[in-house]
C-alpha positions as CSV (number, residue, x, y, z in Angstrom):
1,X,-44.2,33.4,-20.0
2,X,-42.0,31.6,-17.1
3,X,-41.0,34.0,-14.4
4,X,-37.1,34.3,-14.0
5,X,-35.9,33.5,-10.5
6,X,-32.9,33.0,-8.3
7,X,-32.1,29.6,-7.3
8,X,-31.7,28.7,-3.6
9,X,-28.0,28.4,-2.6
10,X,-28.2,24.6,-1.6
11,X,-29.6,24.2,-5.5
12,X,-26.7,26.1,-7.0
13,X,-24.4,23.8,-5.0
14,X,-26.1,20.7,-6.2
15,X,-25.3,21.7,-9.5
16,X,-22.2,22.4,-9.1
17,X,-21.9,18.8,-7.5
18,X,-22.8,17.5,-10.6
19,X,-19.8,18.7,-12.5
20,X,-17.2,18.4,-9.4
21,X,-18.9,15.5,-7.4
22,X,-19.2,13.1,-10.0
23,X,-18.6,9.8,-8.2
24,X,-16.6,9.0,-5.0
25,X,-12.8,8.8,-6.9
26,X,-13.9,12.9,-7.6
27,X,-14.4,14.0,-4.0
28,X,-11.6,12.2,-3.2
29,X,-9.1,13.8,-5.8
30,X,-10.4,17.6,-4.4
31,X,-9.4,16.8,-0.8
32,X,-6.5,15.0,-1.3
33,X,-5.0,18.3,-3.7
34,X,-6.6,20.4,-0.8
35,X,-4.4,18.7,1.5
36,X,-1.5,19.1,-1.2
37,X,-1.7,22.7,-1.4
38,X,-1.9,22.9,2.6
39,X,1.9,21.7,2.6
40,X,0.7,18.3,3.7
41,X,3.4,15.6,4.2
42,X,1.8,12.2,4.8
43,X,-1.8,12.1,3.4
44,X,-3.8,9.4,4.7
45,X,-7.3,7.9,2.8
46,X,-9.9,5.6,4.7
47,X,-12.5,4.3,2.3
48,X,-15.7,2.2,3.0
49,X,-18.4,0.3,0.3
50,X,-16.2,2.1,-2.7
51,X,-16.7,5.9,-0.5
52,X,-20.3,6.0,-0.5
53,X,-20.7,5.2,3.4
54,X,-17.2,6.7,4.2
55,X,-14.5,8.6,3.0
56,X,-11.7,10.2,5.3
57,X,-8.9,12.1,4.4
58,X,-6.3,13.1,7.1
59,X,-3.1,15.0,6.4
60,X,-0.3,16.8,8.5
61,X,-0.6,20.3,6.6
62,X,-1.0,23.5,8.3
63,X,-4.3,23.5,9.1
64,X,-7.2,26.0,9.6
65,X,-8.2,28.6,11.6
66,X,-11.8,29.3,12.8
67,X,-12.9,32.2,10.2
68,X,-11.0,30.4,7.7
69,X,-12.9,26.9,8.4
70,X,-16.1,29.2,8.5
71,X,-15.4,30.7,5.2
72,X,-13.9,26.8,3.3
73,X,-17.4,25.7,2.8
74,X,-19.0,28.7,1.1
75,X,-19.1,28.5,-2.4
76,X,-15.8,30.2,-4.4
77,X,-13.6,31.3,-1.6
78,X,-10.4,30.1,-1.4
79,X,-6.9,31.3,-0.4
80,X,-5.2,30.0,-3.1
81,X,-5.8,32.5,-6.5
82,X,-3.3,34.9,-6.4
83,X,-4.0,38.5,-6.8
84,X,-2.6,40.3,-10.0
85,X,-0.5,43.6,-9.5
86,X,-3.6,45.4,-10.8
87,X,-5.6,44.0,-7.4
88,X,-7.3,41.6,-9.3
89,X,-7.4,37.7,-9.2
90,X,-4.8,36.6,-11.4
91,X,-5.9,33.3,-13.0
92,X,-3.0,33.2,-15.8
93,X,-0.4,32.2,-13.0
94,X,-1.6,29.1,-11.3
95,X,0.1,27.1,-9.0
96,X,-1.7,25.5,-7.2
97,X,-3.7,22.1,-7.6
98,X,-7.3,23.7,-6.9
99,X,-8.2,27.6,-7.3
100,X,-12.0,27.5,-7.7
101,X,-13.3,27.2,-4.2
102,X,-16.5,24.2,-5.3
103,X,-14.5,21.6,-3.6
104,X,-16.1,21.7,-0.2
105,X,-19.2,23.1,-0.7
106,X,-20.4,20.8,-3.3
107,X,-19.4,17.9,-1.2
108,X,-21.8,18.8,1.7
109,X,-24.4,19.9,-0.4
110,X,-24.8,16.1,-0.9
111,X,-23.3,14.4,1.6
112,X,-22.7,14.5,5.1
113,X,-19.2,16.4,5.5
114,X,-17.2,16.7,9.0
115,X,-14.1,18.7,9.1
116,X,-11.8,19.0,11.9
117,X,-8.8,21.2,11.8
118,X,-5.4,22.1,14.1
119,X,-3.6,25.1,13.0
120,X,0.4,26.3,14.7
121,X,-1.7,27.9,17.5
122,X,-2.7,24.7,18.9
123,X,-6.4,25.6,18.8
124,X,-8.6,23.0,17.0
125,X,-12.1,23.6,15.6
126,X,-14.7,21.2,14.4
127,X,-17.7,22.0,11.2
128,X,-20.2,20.0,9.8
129,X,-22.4,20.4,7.0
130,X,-25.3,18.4,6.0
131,X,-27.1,18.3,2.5
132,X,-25.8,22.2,2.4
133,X,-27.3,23.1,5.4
134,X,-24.1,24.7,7.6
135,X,-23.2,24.9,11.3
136,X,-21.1,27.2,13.3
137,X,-17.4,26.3,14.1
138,X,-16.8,24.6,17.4
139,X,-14.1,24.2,19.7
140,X,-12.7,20.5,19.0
141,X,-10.4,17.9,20.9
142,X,-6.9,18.7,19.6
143,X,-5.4,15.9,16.8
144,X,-2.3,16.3,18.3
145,X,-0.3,18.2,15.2
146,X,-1.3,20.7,12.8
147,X,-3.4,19.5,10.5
148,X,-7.1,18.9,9.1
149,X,-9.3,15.7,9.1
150,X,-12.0,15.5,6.6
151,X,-14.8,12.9,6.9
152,X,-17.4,12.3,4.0
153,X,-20.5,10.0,5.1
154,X,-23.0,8.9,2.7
155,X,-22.2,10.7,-0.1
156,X,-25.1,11.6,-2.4
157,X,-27.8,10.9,0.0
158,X,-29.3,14.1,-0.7
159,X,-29.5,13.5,-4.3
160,X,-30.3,9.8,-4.4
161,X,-31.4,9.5,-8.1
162,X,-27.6,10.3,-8.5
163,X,-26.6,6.8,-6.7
164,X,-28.4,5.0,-10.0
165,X,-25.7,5.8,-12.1
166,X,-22.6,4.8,-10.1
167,X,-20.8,1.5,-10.5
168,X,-20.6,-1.5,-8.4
169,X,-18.5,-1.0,-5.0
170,X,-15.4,-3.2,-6.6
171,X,-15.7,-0.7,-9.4
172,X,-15.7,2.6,-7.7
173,X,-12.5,1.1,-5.1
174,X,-10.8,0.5,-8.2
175,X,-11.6,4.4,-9.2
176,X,-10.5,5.4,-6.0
177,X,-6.9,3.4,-6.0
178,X,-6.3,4.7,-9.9
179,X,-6.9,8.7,-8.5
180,X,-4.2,8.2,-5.2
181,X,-1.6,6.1,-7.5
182,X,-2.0,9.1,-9.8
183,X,-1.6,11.6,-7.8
184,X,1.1,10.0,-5.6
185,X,3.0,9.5,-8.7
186,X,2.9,13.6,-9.0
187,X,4.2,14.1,-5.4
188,X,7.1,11.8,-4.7
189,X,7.7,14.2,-2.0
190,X,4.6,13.1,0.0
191,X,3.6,10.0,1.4
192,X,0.6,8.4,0.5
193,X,-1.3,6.0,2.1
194,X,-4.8,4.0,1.4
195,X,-7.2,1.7,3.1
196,X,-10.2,0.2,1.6
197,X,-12.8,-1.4,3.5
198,X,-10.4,-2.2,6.5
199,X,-7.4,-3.2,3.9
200,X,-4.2,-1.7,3.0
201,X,-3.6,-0.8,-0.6
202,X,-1.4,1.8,-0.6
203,X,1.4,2.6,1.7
204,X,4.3,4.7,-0.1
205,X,6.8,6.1,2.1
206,X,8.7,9.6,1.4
207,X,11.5,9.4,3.9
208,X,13.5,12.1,1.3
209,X,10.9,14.5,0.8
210,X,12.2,16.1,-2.3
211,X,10.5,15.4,-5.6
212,X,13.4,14.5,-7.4
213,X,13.9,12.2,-10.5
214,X,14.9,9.6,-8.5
215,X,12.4,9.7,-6.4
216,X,10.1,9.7,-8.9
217,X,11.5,6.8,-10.4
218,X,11.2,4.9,-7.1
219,X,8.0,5.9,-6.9
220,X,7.1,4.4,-10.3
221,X,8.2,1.0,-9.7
222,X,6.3,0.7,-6.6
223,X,3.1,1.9,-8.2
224,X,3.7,0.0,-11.6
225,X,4.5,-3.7,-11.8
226,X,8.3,-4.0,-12.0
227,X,9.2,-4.9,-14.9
228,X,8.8,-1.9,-16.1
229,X,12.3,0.0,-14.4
230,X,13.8,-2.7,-16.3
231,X,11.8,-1.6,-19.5
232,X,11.5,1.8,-19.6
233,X,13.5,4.8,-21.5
234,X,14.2,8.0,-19.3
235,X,12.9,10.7,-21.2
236,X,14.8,14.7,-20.2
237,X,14.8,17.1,-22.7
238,X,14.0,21.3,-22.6
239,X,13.2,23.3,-25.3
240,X,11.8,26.8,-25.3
241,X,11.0,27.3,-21.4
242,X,9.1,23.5,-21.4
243,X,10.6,20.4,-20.0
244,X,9.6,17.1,-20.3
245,X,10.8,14.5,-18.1
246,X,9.9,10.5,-16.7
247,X,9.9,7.3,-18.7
248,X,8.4,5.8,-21.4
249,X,8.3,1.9,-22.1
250,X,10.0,-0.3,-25.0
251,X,7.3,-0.9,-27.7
252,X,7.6,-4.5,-26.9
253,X,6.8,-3.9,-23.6
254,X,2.9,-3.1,-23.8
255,X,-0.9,-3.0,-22.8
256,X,-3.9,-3.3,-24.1
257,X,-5.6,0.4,-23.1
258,X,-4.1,4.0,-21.9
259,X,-4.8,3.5,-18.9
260,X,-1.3,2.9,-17.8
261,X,-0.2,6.1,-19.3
262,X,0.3,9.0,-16.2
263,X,0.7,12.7,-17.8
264,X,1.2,15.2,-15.0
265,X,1.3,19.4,-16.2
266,X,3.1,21.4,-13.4
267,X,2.7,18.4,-10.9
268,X,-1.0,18.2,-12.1
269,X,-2.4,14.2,-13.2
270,X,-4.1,15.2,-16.1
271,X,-5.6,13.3,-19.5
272,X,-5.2,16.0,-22.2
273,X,-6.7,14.7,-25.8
274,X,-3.4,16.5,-27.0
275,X,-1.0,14.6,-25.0
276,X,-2.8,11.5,-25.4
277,X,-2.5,12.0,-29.1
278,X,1.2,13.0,-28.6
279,X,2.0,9.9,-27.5
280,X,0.1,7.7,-29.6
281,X,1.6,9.9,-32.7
282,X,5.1,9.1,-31.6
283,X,4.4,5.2,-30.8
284,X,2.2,4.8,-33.6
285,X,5.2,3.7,-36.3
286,X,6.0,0.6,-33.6
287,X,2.5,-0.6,-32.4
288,X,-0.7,-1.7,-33.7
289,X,-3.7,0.6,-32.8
290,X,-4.7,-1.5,-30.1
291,X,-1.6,-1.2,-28.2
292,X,-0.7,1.1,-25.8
293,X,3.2,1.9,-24.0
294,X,3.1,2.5,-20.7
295,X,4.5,6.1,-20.2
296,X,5.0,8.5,-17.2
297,X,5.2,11.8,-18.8
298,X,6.0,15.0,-16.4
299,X,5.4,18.6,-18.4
300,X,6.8,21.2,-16.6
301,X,6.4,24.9,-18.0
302,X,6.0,29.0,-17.3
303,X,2.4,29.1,-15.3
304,X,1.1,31.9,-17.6
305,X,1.4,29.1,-20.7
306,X,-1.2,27.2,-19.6
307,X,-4.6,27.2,-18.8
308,X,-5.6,25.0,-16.2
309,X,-9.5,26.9,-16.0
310,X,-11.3,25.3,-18.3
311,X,-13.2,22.3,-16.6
312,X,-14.6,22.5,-13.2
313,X,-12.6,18.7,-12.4
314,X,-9.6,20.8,-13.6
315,X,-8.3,17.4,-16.0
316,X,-8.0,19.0,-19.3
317,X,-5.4,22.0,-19.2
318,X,-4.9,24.4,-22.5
319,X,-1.2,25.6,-23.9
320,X,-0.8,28.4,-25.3
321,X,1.5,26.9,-27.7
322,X,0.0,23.3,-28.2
323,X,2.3,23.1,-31.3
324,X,5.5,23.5,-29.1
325,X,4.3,21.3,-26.1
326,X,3.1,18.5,-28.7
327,X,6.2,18.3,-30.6
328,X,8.2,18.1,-27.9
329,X,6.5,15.3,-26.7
330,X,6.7,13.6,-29.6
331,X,10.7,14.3,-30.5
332,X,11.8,13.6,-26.7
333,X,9.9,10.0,-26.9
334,X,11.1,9.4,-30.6
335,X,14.3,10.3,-29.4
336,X,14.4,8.4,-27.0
337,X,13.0,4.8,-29.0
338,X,15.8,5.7,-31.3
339,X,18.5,5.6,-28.4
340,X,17.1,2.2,-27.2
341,X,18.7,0.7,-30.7
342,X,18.0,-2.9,-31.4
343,X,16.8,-2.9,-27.5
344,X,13.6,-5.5,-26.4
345,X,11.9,-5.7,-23.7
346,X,13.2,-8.1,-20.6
347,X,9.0,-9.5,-20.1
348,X,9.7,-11.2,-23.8
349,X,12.4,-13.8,-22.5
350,X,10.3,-14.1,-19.0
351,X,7.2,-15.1,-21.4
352,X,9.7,-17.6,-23.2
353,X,10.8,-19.6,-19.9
354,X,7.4,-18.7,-18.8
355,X,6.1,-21.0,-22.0
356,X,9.1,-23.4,-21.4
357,X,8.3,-24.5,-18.0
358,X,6.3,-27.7,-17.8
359,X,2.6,-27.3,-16.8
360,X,2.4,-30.2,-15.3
361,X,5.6,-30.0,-13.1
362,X,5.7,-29.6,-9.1
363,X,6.1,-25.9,-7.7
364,X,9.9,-25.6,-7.5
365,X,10.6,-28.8,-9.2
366,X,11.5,-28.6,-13.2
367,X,11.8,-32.6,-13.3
368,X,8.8,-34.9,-14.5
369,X,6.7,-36.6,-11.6
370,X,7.3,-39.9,-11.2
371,X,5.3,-42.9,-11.6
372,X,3.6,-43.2,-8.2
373,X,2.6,-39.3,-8.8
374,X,1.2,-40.2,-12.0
375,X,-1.0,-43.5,-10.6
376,X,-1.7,-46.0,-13.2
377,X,-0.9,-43.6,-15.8
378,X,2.2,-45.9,-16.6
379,X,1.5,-49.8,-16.1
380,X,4.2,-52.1,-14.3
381,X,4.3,-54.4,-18.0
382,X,5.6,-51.4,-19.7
383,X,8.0,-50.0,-17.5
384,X,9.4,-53.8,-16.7
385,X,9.9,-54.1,-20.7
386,X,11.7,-50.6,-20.2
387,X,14.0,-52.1,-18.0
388,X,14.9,-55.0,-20.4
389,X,16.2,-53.0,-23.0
390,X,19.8,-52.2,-23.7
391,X,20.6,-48.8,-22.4
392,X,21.9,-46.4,-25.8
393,X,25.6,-45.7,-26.4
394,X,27.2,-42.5,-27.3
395,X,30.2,-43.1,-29.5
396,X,32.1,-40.0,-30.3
397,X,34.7,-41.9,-32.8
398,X,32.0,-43.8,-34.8
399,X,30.9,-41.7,-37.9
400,X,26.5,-41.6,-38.4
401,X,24.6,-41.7,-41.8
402,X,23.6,-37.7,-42.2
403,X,20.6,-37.8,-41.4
404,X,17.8,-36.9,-44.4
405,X,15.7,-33.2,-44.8
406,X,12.7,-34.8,-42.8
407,X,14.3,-36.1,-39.7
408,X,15.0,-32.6,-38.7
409,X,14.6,-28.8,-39.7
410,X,17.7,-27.6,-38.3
411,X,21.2,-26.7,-40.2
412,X,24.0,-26.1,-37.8
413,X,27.0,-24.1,-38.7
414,X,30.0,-26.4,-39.0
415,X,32.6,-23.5,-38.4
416,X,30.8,-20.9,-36.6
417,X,32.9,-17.5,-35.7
418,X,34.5,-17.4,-31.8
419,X,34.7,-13.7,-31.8
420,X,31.2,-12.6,-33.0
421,X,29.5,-13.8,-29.9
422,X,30.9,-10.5,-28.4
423,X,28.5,-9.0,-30.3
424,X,25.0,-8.1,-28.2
425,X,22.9,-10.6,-30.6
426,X,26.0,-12.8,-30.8
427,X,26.8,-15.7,-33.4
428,X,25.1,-17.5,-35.7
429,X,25.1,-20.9,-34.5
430,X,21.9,-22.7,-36.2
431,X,19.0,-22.0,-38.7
432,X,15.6,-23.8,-37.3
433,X,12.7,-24.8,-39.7
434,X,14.1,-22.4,-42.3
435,X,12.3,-19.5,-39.9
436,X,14.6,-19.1,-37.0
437,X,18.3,-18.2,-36.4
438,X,19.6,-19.6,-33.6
439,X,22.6,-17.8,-31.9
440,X,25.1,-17.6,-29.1
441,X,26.1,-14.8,-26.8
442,X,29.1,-14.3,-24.1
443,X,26.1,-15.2,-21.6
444,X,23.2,-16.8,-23.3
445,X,21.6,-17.2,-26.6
446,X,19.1,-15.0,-28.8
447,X,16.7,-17.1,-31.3
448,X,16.2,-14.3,-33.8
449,X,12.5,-14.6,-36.2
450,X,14.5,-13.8,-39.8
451,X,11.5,-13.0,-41.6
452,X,10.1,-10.3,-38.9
453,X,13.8,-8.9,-38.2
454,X,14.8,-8.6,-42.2
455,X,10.6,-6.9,-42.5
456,X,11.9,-4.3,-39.6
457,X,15.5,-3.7,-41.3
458,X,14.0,-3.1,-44.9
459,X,10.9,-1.0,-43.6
460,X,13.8,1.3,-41.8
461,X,15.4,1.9,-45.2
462,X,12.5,2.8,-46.9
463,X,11.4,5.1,-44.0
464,X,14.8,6.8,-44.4
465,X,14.2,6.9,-48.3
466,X,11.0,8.8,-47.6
467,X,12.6,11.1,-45.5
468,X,15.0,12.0,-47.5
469,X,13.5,11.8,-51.2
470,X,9.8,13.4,-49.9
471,X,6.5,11.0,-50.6
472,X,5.9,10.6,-54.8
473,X,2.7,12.3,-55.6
474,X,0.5,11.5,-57.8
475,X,-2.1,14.0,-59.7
476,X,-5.5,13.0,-60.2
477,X,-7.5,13.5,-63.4
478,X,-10.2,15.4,-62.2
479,X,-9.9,16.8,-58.5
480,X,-12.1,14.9,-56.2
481,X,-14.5,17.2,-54.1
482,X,-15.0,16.7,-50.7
483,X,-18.1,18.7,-48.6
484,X,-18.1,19.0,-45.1
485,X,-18.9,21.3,-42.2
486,X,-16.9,24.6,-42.8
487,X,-15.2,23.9,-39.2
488,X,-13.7,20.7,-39.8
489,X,-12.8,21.7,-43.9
490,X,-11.1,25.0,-41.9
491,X,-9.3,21.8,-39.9
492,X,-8.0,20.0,-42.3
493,X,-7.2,23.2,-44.4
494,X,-5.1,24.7,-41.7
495,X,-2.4,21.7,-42.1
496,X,-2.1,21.9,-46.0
497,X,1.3,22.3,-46.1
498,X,2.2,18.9,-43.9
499,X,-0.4,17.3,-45.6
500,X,1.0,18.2,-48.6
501,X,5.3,16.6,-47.4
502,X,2.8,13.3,-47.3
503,X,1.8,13.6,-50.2
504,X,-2.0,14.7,-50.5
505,X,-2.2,18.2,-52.0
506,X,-5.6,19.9,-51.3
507,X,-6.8,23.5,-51.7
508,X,-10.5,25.3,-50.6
509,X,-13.0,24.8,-53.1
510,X,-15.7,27.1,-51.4
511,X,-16.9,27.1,-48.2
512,X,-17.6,23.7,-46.6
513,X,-15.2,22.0,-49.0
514,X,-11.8,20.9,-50.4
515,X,-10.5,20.0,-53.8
516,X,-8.6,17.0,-53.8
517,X,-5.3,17.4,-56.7
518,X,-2.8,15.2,-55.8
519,X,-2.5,11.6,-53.2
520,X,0.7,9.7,-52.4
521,X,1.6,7.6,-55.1
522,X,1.9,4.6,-52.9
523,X,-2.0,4.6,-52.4
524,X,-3.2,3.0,-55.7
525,X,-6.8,2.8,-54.3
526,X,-7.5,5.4,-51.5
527,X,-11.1,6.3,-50.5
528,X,-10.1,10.1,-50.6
529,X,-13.9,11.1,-48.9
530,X,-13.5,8.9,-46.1
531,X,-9.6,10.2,-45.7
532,X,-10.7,13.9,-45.4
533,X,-13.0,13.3,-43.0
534,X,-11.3,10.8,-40.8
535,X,-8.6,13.5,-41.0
536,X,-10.9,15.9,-39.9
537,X,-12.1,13.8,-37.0
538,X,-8.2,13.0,-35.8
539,X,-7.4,16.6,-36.1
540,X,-10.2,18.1,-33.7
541,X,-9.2,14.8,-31.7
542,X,-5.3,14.5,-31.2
543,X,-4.6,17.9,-33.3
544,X,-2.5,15.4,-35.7
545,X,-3.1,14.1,-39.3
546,X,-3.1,9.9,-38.0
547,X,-5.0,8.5,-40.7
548,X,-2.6,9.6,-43.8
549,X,0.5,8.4,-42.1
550,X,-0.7,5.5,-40.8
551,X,-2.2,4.4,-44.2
552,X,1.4,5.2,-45.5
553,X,2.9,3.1,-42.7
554,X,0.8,0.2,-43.4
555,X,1.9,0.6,-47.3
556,X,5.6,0.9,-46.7
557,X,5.1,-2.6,-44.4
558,X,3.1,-3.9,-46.9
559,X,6.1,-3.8,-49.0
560,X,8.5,-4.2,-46.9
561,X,6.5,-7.4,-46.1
562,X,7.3,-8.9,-49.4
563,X,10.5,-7.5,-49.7
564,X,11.9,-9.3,-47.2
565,X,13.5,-12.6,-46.6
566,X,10.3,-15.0,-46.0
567,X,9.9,-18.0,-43.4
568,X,11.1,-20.9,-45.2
569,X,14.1,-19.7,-47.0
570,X,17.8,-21.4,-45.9
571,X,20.5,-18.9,-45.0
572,X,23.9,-19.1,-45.0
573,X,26.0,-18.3,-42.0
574,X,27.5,-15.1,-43.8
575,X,24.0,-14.3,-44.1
576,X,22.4,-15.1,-40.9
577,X,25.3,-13.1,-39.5
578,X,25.1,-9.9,-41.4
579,X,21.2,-9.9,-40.7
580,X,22.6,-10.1,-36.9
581,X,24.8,-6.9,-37.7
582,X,22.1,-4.9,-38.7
583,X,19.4,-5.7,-36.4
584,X,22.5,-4.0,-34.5
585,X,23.3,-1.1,-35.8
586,X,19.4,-0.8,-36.8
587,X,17.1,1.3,-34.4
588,X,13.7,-0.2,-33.5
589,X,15.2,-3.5,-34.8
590,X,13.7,-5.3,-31.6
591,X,10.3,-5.2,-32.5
592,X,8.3,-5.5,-35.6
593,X,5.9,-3.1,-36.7
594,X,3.3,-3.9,-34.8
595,X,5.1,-4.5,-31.4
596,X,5.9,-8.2,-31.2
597,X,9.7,-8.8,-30.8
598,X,11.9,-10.0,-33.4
599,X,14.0,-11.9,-30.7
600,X,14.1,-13.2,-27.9
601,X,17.2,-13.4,-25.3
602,X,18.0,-16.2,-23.3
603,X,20.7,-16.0,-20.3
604,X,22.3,-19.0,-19.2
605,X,21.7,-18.5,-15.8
606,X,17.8,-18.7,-17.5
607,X,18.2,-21.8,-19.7
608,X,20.4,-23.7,-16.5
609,X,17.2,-23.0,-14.5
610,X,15.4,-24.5,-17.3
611,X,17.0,-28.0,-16.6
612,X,17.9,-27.6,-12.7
613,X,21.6,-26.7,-13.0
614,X,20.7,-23.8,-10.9
């Protein structure tokens, strides 16, 4: 039988490494909220070869004295828990970014770790630890303010099989650059600023040095690319002792993973499953599931309702109630997608003229080249036969044979309406190929796709008629059975009563299973096994029921689909008009169920560019 021993300090460090430490971006997010939490102002980040050969980490907070350097690299000690009016350590009322006291110590158990510190008394001290072997604090040249300078060489050199399973350099920079743009985007109050390798990558000022909306915002478009201030809905709303604040993005404004979606709880970045799925829940009715909106969500809330103790990287975060936080999320960003109307986003028209421009034309120059650019691509026979041959007349007074069906697809309105083109999506002016409406605005002109904008417009109504009448159920002949772990049935069991305002009626058949009654009558063939269980899966994952309401949603578009005016079909100008009107007075009209617009907008000052006017 083994023998039970302690393990050695430096081993119980090394595995606490492994859960803190896991790659170069970690160490970097613990010193960077160490120097938050020290009141820092200006935080500055040197990185070399992705942080493995060096990582430094300066800041103007208030520093350290010499028992308190002593005492910052032994395991869980930490002056930031606060102590409960019982005497003990209170960790229900959290403020702070870190709390645990593994930050430091795990670092030098694998690296090489130098820290030099100025506190108000002017004094400055110097430690260094090497693979968890610690030396005494010595006096130190003075940086010049208070302050603490933290310098991390060769990190993971005492545990080198851990270098196998890090990334390339390029890889682990990039890793580094997404952990300072998230947390500088939770402290618009502080400046940030990164080099990697030599190069600036990061230099964001804070000249107000109040974390205000504003600032935020400002913040935002420096870090994100910026079109999205022009494309993003402010989100503000406060129920029950939670706010949530920040932006979120038109759905026609887009990307193709999460990755651009920043979530910050009491000014910590953090990627919750449950906020993940909050926002994917209220999105999910305007995008197709490999589409994400870009979203900078800010959750601010009593301390004591949520727990930020549950992983030693302190990303995930618990509420106490999950129910309130989600839905709040989910009606301040609906809410919001509402108020944007018939709204799309700006990037569509800059992808039109983007399309528009000719390839082939000079930088700056929208003309064609000219012969001597193109060589012998145009021979001197031609272009003297050119020459030769009577230049075309316009004659306004001299009436023209109508031309037939097949020398062009487009019917222009002979007497279109002056004063619709007030109107945000203006005037019907044109139908092209039997597909597009062509109209004109005060300042531009919006080519609308009829079929798409009529799909949206009819899917709206019967949304609203499935609101308001509840989803038709239909009984099943004999209940389906469905066995599964008694967990997930206890899942899926929990939300009978939602499940059942879709439509699908279930009810415990024993333990580890459910009795199937009743499904939505709009599903004629539903796999009702692999439904349960991929609700199962989607409620342990984003604490939502996904799967039924998305398979609704893809009905209700099915039908809307072919209950809408097809490609191909003529319209009159009353018509294209009134489908104008209501992609006005329609919300979401601006993009179809799946995120691609349903128009596109085209200032003149755009199309003038177009031919040089401008």
């Amino acid at each position: 039988m083994a023998i039970i021993r302690r393990l050695t300090p430096e081993t119980v460090n090394r595995i606490a490494a492994g859960e803190v430490v896991e790659r170069p971006a970690s160490a970097l997010k613990e010193l960077v909220e160490n120097a938050l939490d020290a009141g820092a102002t200006r935080i500055d980040v040197r990185a070399e070869q992705g942080g493995l050969t060096r990582l430094i980490v300066e800041d103007d907070g208030h520093g350290m004295d010499r028992d308190s350097l002593a005492l910052s690299v032994e395991r869980h000690a930490t002056s930031k828990l606060p102590v409960g009016a019982d005497g003990a350590d209170d960790l229900l009322n959290i403020a702070s970014m870190g709390f645990r006291g593994e930050a430091l110590p795990s670092i030098g158990s694998v690296a090489r770790l130098s820290i030099t510190t100025q506190d108000a008394s002017g004094d400055c001290w110097a430690l260094e630890v090497e693979g968890g072997k610690t030396g005494e604090p010595r006096p130190a040249p003075p940086l010049g303010r208070t302050g603490t300078r933290i310098e991390v060489r060769d990190l993971f050199y005492a545990t080198p099989a851990r270098l196998k399973f890090l990334k390339s350099e390029r890889a682990e920079s990039m890793a580094i650059t997404d952990v300072m743009k998230r947390l500088a985007l939770a402290r618009a109050d502080v400046g940030f600023f990164l080099s990697l390798d030599g190069r600036s990558r990061l230099a964001l000022q804070a000249p107000g040095m109040v974390d205000t909306p504003e600032a935020r915002r400002t913040r935002l478009a420096a870090l994100l690319d910026r079109d999205f201030a022009e494309n993003a809905l402010a989100i503000d709303t406060v129920r029950e002792g939670v706010s949530v604040t920040g932006w979120a993005s038109l759905p026609t404004y887009n990307r193709g993973t999460n990755q651009h979606q920043f979530l910050f709880v009491n000014g910590r970045p953090v990627r919750d499953k449950l906020l993940v799925g909050a926002v994917r829940g209220a999105y999910q009715d305007f995008l197709a599931r490999d589409r994400h909106p870009v979203v900078a969500l800010y959750v601010d809330l009593p301390t004591d309702e949520v727990d930020v103790n549950v992983h030693p990287a302190k990303a995930e975060v618990r509420f106490r109630d999950s129910g309130l936080v989600r839905g709040l999320i989910v009606g301040a960003l609906r809410h919001a997608l509402a108020g944007a109307g018939h709204r799309a986003s700006t990037s569509v028209a800059a992808a039109t003229l983007g399309r528009l421009q000719p390839q082939s034309a000079p930088t700056g120059s929208l003309w064609a080249p000219s012969r001597a650019e193109y060589g012998a691509r145009v021979s001197p026979a031609y272009e003297a036969s050119l020459a030769e041959r009577p230049a075309p007349e316009f004659d306004a007074g001299v009436p023209r044979a109508e031309p037939s069906g097949l020398a062009y697809a487009a019917r222009v309105e002979a007497e279109p309406a002056r004063e619709l083109e007030d109107f945000p999506l203006g005037a019907a002016r044109a139908q092209l190929h039997e597909t597009y409406v062509i109209a004109q605005t005060a300042d531009g002109l919006v080519i609308v796709d009829q079929h798409a904008a009529h799909e949206r417009l009819v899917y709206e109504r019967m949304k609203a008629a499935l609101a308001s009448t509840g989803v038709a159920r239909q009984a099943l002949l004999v209940p389906e059975i469905v066995e599964m772990d008694e967990g997930e049935a206890r899942r899926v069991l929990d939300r009978a009563e939602e499940l059942a305002e879709l439509g699908l009626v279930i009810e415990p058949f024993g333990p580890g299973a459910i009795a199937v009654r009743e499904t939505p009558a709009l599903l004629k063939r539903l796999d009702v096994q692999g439904l349960i269980r991929d609700l199962a899966d989607e409620l342990a994952e984003y604490d939502e029921a996904l799967s039924l309401k998305e398979k609704l949603e893809e009905v209700v578009g099915t039908m809307a689909c072919h209950g809408s005016v097809r490609a191909g079909r003529r319209l009159t100008g009353e018509e294209m008009n009134a489908l104008l009107r209501e992609m006005e007075a329609t919300p979401h009209s601006g993009q179809c169920n799946h995120g691609r617009p349903t128009y596109v907008e085209l200032k003149l000052s755009d199309i003038e560019r177009l031919f040089g006017r401008k």
